[in-house]
RODO-2510 file (C-alpha; in nm, 4 decimals, decimal comma):
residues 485
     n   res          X          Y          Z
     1     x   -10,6996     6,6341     6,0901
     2     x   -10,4167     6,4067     5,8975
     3     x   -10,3251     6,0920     6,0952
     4     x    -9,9567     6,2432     6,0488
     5     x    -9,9922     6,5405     6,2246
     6     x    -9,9090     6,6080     6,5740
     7     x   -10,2529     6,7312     6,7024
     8     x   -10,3579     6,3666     6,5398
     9     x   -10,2070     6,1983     6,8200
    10     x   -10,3100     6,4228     7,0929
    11     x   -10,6575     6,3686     7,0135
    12     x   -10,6176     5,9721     6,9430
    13     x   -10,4272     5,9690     7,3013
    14     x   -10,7904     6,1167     7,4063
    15     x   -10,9641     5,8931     7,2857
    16     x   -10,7886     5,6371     7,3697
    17     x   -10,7433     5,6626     7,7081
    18     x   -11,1238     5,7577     7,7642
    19     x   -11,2367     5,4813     7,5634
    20     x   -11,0586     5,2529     7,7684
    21     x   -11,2055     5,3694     8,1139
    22     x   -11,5286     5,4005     7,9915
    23     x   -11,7458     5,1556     8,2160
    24     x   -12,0023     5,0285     7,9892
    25     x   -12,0067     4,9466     7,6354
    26     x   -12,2622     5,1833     7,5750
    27     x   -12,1243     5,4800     7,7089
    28     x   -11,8078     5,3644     7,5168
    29     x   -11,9938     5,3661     7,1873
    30     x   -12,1310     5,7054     7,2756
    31     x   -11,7979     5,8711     7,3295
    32     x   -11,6093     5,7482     7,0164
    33     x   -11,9266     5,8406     6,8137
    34     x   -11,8402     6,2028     6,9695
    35     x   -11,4821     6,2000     6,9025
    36     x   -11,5645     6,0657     6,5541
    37     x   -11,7669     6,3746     6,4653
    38     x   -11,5778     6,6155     6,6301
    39     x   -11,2875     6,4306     6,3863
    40     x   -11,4446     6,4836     6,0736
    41     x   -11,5714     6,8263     6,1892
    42     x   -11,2355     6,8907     6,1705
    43     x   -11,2016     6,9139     5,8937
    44     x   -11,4157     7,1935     5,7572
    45     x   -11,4286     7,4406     6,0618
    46     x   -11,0960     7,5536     6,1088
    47     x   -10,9898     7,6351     6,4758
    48     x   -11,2654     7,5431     6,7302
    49     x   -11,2675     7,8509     6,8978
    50     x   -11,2947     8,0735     6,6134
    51     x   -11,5830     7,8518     6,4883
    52     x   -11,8132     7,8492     6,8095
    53     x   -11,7406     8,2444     6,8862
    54     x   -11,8591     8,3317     6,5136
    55     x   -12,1574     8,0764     6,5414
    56     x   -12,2723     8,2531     6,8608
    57     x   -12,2324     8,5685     6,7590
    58     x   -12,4117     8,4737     6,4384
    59     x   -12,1089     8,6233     6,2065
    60     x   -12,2223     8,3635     5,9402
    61     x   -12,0222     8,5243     5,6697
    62     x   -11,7330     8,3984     5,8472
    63     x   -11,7772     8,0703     5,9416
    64     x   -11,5795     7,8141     5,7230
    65     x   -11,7378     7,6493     5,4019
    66     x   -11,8299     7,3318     5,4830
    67     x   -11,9522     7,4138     5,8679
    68     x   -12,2260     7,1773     5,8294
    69     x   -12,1315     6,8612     5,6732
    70     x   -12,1311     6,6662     5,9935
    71     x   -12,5486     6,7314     5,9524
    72     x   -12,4771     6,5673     5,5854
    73     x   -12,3430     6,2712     5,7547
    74     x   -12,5703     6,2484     6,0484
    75     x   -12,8712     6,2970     5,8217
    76     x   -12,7811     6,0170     5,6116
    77     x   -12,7331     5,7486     5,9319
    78     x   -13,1424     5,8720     6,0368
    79     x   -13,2991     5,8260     5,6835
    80     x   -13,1068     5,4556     5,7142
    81     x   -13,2006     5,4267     5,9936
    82     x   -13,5484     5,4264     6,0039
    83     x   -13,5055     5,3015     5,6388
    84     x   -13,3620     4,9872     5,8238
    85     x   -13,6384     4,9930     6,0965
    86     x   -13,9277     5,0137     5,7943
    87     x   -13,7521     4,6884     5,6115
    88     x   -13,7958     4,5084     5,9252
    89     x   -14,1575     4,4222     5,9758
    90     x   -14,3182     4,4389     5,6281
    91     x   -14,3199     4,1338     5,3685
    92     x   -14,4580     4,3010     5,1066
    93     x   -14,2008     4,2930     4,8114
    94     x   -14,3567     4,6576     4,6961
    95     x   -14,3162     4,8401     4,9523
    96     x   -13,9717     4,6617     5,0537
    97     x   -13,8253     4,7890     4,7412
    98     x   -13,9681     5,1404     4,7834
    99     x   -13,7844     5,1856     5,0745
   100     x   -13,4714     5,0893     4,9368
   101     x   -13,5350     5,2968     4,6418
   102     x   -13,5746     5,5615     4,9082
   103     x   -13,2303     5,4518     5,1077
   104     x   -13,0273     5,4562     4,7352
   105     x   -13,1555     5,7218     4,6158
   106     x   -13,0939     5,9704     4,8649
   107     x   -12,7541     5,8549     4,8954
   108     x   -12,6829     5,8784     4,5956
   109     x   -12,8672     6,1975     4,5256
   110     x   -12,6658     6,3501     4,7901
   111     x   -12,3328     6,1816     4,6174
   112     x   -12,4472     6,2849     4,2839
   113     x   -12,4932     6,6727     4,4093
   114     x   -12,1893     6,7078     4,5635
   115     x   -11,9165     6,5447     4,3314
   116     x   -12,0819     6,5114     4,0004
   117     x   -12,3298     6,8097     3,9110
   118     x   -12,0961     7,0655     3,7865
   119     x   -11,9249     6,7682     3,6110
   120     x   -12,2530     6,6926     3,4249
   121     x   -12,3234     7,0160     3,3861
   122     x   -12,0036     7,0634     3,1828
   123     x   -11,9855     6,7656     2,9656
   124     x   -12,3567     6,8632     2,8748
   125     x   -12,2742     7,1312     2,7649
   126     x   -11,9095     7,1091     2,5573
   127     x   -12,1368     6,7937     2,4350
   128     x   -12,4453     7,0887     2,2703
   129     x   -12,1079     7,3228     2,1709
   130     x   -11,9610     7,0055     2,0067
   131     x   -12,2818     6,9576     1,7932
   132     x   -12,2741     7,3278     1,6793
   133     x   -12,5757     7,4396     1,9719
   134     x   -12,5394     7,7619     2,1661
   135     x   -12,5473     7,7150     2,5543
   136     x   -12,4756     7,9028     2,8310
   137     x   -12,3106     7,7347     3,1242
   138     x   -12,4397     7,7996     3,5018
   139     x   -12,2307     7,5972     3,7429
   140     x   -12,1908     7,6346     4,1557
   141     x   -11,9548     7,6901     4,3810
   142     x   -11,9898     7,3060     4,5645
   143     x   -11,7403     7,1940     4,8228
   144     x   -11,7048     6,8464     4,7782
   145     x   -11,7572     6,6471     5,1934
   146     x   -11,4024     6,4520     5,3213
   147     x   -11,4981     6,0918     5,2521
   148     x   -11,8559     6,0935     5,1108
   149     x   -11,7913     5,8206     4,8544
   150     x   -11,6716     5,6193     5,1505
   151     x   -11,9827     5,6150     5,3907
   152     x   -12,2512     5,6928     5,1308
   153     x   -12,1096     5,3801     5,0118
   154     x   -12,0941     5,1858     5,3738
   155     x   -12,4452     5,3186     5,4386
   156     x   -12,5952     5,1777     5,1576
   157     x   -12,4325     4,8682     5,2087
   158     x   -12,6293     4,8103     5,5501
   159     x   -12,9669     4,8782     5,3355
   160     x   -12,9246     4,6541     5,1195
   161     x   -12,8569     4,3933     5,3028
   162     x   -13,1425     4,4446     5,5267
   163     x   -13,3176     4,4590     5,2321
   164     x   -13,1675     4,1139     5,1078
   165     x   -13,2332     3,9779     5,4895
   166     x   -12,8729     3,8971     5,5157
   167     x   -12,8859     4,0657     5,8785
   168     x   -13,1710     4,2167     6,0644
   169     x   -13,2386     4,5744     6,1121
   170     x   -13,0348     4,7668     6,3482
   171     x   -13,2385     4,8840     6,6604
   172     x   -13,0059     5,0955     6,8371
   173     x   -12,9647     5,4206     6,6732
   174     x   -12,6180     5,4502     6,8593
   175     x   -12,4814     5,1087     6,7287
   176     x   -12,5953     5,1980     6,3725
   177     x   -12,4217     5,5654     6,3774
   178     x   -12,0676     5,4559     6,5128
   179     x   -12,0799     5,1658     6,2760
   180     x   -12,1291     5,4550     5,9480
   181     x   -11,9261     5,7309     6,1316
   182     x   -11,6567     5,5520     6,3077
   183     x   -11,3267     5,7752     6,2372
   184     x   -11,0311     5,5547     6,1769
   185     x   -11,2277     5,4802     5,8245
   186     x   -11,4434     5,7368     5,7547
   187     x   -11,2691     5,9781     5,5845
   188     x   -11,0822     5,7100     5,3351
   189     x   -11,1912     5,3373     5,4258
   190     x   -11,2048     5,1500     5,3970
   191     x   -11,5579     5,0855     5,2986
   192     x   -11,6394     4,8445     5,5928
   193     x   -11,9761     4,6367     5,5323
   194     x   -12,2343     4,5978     5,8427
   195     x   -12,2075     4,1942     5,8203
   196     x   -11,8582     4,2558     5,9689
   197     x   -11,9377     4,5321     6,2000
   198     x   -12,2283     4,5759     6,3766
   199     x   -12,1463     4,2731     6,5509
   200     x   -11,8803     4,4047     6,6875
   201     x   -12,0579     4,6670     6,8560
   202     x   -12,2498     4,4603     7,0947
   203     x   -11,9988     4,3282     7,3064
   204     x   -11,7551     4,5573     7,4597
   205     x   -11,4072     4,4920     7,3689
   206     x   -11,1357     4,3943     7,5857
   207     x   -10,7818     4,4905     7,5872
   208     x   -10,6571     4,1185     7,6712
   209     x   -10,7876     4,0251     7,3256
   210     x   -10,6375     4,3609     7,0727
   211     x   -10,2866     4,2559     6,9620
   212     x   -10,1175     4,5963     7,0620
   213     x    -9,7746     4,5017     6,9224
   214     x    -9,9198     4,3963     6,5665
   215     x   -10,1421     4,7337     6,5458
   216     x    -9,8709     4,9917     6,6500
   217     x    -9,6290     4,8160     6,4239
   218     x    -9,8967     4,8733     6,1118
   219     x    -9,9263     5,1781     6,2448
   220     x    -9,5818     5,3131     6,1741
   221     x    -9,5296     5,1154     5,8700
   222     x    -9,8463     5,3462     5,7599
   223     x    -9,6790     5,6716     5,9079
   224     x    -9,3603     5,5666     5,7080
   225     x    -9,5333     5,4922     5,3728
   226     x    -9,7236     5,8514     5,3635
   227     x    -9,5181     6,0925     5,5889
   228     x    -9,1759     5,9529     5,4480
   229     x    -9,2032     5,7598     5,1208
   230     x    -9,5163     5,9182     4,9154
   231     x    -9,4412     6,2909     5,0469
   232     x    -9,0538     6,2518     4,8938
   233     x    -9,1733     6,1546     4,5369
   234     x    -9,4685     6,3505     4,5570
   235     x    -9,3188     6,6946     4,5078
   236     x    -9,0883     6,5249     4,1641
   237     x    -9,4064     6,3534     4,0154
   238     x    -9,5614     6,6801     4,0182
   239     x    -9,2971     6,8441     3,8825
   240     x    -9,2864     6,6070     3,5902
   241     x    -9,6069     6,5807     3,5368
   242     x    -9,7088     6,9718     3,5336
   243     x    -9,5159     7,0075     3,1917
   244     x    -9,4513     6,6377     3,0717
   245     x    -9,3374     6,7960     2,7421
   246     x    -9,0244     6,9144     2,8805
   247     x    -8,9070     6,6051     2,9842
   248     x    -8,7123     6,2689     2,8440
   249     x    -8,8776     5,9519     2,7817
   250     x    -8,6190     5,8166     3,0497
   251     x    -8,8209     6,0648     3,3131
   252     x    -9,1639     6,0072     3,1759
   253     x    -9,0971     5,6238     3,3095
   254     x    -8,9214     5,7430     3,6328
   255     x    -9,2670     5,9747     3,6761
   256     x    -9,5097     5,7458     3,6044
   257     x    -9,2925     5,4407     3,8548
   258     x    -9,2841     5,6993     4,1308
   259     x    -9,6770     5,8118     4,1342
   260     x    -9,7174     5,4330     4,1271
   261     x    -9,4828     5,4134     4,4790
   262     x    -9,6816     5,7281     4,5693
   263     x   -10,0506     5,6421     4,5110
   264     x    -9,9880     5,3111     4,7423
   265     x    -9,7552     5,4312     4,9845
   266     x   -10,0380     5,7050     5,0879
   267     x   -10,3906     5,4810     5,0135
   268     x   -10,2029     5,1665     5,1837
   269     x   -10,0746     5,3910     5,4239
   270     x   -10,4010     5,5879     5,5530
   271     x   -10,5347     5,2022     5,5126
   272     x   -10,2690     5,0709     5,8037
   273     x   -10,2589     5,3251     6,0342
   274     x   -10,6563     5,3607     5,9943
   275     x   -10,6892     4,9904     6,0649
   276     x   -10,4371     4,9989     6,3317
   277     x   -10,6125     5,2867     6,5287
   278     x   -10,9458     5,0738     6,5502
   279     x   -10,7299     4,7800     6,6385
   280     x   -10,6063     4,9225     6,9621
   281     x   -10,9586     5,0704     7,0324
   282     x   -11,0417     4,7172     6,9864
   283     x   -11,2628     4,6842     6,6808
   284     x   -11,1328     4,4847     6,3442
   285     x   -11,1896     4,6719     6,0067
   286     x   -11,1377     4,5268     5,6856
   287     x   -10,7752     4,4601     5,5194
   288     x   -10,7533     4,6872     5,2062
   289     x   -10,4187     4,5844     5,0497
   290     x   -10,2325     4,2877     4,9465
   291     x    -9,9125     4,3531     4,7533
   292     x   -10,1176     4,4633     4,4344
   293     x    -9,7894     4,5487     4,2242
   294     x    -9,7086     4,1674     4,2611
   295     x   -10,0575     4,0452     4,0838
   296     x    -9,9961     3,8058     3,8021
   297     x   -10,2867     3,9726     3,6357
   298     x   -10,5302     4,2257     3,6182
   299     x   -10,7764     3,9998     3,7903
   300     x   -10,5807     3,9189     4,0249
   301     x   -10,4948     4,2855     4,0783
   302     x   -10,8289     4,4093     4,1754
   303     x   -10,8022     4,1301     4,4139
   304     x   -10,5503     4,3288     4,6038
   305     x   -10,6250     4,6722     4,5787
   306     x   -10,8208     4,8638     4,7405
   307     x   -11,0222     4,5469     4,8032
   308     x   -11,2708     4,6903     5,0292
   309     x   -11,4247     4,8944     4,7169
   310     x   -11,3752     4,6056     4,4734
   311     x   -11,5638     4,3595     4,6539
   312     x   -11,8609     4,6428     4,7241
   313     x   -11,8483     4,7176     4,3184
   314     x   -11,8719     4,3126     4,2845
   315     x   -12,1382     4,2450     4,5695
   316     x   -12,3501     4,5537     4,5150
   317     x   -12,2590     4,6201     4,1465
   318     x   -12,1769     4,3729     3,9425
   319     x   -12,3694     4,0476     4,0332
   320     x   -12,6961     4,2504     4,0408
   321     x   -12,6134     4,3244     3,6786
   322     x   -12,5836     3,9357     3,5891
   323     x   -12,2600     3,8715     3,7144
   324     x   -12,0841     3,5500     3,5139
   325     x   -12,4806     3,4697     3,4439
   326     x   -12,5885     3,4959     3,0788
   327     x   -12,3657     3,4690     2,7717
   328     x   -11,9923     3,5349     2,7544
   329     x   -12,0641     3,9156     2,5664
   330     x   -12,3561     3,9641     2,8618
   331     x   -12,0651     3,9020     3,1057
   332     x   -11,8349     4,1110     2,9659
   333     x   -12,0919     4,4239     2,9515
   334     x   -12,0869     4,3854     3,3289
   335     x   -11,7162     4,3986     3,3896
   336     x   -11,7077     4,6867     3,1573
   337     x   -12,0131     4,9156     3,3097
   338     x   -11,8879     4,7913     3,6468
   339     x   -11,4988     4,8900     3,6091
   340     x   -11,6789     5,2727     3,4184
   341     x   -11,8666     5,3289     3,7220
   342     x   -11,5665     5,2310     3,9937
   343     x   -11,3591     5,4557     3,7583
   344     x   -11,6219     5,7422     3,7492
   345     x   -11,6535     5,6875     4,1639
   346     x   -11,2933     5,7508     4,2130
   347     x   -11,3981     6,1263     4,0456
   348     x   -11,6062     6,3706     3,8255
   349     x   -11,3371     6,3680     3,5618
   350     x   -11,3604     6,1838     3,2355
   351     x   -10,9544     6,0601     3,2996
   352     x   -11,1166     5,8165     3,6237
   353     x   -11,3588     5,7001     3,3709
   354     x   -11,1159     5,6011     3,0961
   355     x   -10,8911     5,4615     3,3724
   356     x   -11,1966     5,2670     3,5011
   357     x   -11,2886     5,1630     3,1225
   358     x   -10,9247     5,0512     3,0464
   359     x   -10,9020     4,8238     3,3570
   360     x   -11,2516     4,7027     3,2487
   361     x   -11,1287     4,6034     2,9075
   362     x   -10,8254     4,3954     3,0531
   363     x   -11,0172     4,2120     3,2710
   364     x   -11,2217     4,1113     2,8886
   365     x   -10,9208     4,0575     2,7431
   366     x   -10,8028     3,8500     3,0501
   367     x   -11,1203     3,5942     3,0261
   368     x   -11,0731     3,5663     2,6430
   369     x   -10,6652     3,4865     2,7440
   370     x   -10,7495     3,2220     2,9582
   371     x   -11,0116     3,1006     2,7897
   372     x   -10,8304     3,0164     2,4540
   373     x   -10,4694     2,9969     2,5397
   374     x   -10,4598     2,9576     2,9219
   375     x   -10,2217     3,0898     3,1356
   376     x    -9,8972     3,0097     2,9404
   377     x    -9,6605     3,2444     3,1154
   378     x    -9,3963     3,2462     3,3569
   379     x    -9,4859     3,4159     3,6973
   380     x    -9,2364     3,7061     3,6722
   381     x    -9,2961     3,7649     3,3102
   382     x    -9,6505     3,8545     3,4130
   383     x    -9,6232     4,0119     3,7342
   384     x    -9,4171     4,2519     3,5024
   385     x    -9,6484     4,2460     3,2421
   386     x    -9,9148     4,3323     3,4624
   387     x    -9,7218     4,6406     3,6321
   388     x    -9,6726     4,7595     3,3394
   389     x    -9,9763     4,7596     3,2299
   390     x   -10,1316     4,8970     3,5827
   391     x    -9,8400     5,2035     3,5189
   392     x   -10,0396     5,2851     3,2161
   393     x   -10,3912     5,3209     3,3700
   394     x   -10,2123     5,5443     3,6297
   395     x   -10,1053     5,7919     3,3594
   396     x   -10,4963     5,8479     3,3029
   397     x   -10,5519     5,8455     3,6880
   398     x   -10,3108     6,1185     3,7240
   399     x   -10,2466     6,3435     3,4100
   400     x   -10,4301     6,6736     3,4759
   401     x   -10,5902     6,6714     3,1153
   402     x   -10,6241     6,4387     2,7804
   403     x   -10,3225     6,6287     2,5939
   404     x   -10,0939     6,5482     2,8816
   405     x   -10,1344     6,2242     2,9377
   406     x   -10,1107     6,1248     2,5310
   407     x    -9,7761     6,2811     2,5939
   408     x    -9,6544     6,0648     2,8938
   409     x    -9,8104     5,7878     2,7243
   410     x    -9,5675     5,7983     2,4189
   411     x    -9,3543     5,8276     2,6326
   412     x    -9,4550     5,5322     2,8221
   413     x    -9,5619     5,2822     2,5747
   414     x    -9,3061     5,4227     2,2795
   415     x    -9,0245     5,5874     2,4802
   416     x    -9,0826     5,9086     2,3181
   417     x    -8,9836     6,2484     2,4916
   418     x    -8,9932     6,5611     2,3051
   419     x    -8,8438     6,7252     2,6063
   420     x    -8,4806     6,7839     2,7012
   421     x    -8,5045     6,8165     3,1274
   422     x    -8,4715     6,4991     3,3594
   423     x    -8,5756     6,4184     3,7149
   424     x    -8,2601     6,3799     3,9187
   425     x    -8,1175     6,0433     3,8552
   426     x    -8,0765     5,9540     4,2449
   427     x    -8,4745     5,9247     4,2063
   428     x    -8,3698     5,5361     4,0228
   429     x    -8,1920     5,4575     4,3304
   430     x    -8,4902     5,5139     4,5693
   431     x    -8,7129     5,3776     4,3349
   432     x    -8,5108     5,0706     4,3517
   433     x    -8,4433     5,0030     4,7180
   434     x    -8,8417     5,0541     4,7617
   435     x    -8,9199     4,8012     4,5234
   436     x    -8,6468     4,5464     4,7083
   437     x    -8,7827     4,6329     5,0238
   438     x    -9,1177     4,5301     4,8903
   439     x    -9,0304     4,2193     4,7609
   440     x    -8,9008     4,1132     5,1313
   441     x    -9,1943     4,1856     5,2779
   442     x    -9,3917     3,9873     5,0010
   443     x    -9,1836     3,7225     5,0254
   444     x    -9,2214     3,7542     5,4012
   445     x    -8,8460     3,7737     5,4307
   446     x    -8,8959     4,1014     5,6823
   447     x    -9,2289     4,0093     5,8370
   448     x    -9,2930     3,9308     6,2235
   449     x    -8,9407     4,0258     6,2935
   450     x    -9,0796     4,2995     6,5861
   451     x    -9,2499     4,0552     6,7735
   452     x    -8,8908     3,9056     6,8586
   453     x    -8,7623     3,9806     7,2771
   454     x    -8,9365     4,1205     7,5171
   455     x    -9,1987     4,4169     7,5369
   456     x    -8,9347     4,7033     7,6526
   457     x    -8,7097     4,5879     7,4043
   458     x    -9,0344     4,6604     7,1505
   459     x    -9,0763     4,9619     7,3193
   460     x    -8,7253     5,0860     7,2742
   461     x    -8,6774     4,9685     6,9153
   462     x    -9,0411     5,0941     6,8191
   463     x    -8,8987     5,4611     6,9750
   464     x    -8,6037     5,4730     6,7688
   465     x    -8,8037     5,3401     6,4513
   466     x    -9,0434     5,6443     6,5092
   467     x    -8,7350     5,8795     6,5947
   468     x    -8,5852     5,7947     6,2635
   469     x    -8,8871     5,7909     6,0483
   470     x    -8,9353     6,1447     6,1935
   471     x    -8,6268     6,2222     6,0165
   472     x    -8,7498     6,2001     5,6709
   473     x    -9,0738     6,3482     5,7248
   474     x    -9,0710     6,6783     5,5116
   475     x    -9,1929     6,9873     5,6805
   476     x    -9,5583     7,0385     5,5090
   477     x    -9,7011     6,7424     5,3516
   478     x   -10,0238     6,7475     5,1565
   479     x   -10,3786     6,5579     5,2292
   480     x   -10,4152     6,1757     5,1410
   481     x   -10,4638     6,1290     4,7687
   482     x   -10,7993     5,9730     4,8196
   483     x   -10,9601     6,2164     5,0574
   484     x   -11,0696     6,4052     4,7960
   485     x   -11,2681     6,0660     4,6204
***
């Protein structure tokens, strides 16, 4: 169930209007944890009916791959749970880190299974072929869950920082499972940490307090961004970049600046109208973007995007490796093994991890920059810089396989194209009034402009907004980029 799609909002309107009635906060919580499973059940059973006649029946062969993922889910809240509930009363630094052993290890078993063992089981073995060994190759049929990088990830968060005593363990199961499974994020982020949370959960929210105008306007600046901007260039970046060969050097840049527009407009754009939703259910989740294409640096760039996982990789990652602590090479080996595992999280393809390595290697080569020349450059000479240089990673993110990408980078870095065909030239055009639409809002030029006049004059502009961004919505549209991560 896409946030763009029309049963999306008869559901939400559900929810929503339940939610609100509900008479206690507890019988709140219970409903929404409900609606959140029956969300991401929707995912992998198909039409309801169908599902529950077969399961009855006991037609197993037909029920949808996948059925049972919501147990996945719900089996990893109990074993944190009462992984929470153990860390509570002991003091003994043994058994303390037993049970967190326990709490990563099953979540990251069950990440491991499900994205990464056919991947390891491949590399192993064009690894024995490579060194002249004879193997034969057994891998399964594995459907990989909606979102389990995002709330294995959320889980173990609220572990380990039981585990550090940062908060005390959760006592109510129900608090505990709407905080993990809660559906605005749980398919996508973002990755929202229990410190910020599970507070929220024990007082009951009130509409008074949940600024309605602020959430439904994110809300269709996120429709816009994925419906109408990334679902336009999407179809002409895959075009390009299913024979790259073909094309001119002049494309290969158009390509690789539109499935930069694309990968934000639909992340940022599941990001707003995911934070929006729990906004006008009254809960506050994390902000996940800042303007990254406007960093001044690569630093500064995982600052701003996707900042929910960066600060988990930093947090939960990379200061348990050392962190800045140690010598300058020690610190470096942390950036690098950090960025290799974020870039192996994103997926089971040796492309993320290369993308991941590259991004760790500029933020080396960053520290060394500042550390024996200092900054030394003009703001716009390095916000370009730095877009240019986030482009390139994105070639590795998106390329299909190592051949293809060495050809759009030539293309990119040396303006090399062996190809004759171009993308249609109008695609410059868009490209530009995106990026000066952008810039306003950075610049705050466009921003706060609907909270002008009174509400039904909101309510009638906010109408014909939605009327007109209705127009440009194409008539299939794919799944979000990084449900599949």
């Amino acid at each position: 169930m896409l946030f763009v799609e029309f049963r999306f909002f008869i559901f939400y309107s559900i929810v929503f209007c339940v939610a609100w009635a509900a008479r206690s906060n507890t019988l709140r919580k219970a409903w929404l944890l409900v609606c959140s499973h029956v969300f991401y059940a929707c995912f992998f059973i198909g039409p309801p009916l169908d599902f529950f006649h077969n399961l009855a029946t006991r037609h197993w062969s037909q029920l949808p791959g996948g059925w049972w993922f919501p147990l996945v889910l719900m089996g990893s809240t109990c074993m944190d749970y009462a992984v929470g509930l153990g860390l509570g009363p002991t003091e003994r630094p043994g058994r303390r880190k037993a049970l967190l052993l326990v709490s990563l290890g099953v979540n990251l078993g069950v990440l491991c299974w499900f994205k990464y063992f056919n991947f390891f089981v491949l590399s192993a073995g064009a690894f024995l072929k490579w060194v002249g060994l004879p193997v034969s190759l057994h891998t399964l049929a594995i459907i990989l869950p909606y979102g389990v990088s995002f709330y294995t990830f959320q889980s173990m968060s609220y572990t380990i920082e039981v585990y550090r005593k940062h908060i005390e363990p959760e006592r109510s199961f129900l608090d505990l499972a709407f905080f993990i499974s809660f559906f605005p994020q749980l398919v996508a982020g973002p990755i929202v940490r229990s410190l910020a949370f599970l507070p929220q959960t024990k007082r009951a929210p009130r509409w008074e307090t949940v600024d309605a105008r602020a959430a439904l306007a994110q809300f269709l600046g996120g429709f816009a961004k994925k419906a109408c901007i990334a679902e336009t260039v999407a179809p002409h970046v895959d075009h390009y970049f299913a024979a790259p060969r073909d094309f001119t050097a002049a494309s290969g840049w158009l390509a690789v600046l539109l499935y930069a527009v694309q990968i934000y407009c639909d992340f940022s754009g599941y990001s707003d109208m995911a934070i929006a939703s729990a906004r006008l259910l009254g809960y506050e989740l994390t902000a996940n973007f800042n303007f990254p294409y406007f960093s001044r640096d690569v630093a500064e760039f995982w600052q701003r995007w996707h900042i929910s996982l960066s600060t988990w990789l930093r947090d939960y990652l990379y200061i348990p490796l050392g962190g800045n602590r140690g010598t300058r090479l020690y610190c470096y080996r942390n950036l690098i093994l950090t960025m290799l595992l974020g870039g192996l999280w994103h997926g089971a393809a040796w492309g993320f991890v290369l993308w991941g390595a590259l991004h760790g290697l500029a933020l080396v080569a960053h520290r060394e920059w500042i550390r024996r020349v200092g900054r030394g450059i003009g703001d716009a000479a390095a916000i370009a810089a730095t877009f240019w240089f986030v482009c390139l990673c994105w070639i590795w993110f998106r390329a299909p396989d190592f051949h293809s990408a060495m050809i759009v980078t030539r293309a990119w870095v040396r303006l090399h194209g062996a190809g004759k065909e171009q993308l249609e030239p109008w695609l410059w055009g868009l490209f530009a009034g995106l990026a000066a639409v952008h810039w306003l809002h950075w610049r705050r030029i466009l921003a706060d402009w609907w909270r002008q006049g009174p509400a039904w004059l909101f309510a009638l502009g906010y109408g014909a907004a939605f009327e007109l961004a209705l127009l440009f919505v194409p008539l299939k549209y794919g799944a979000f980029i990084y449900f599949r991560f």
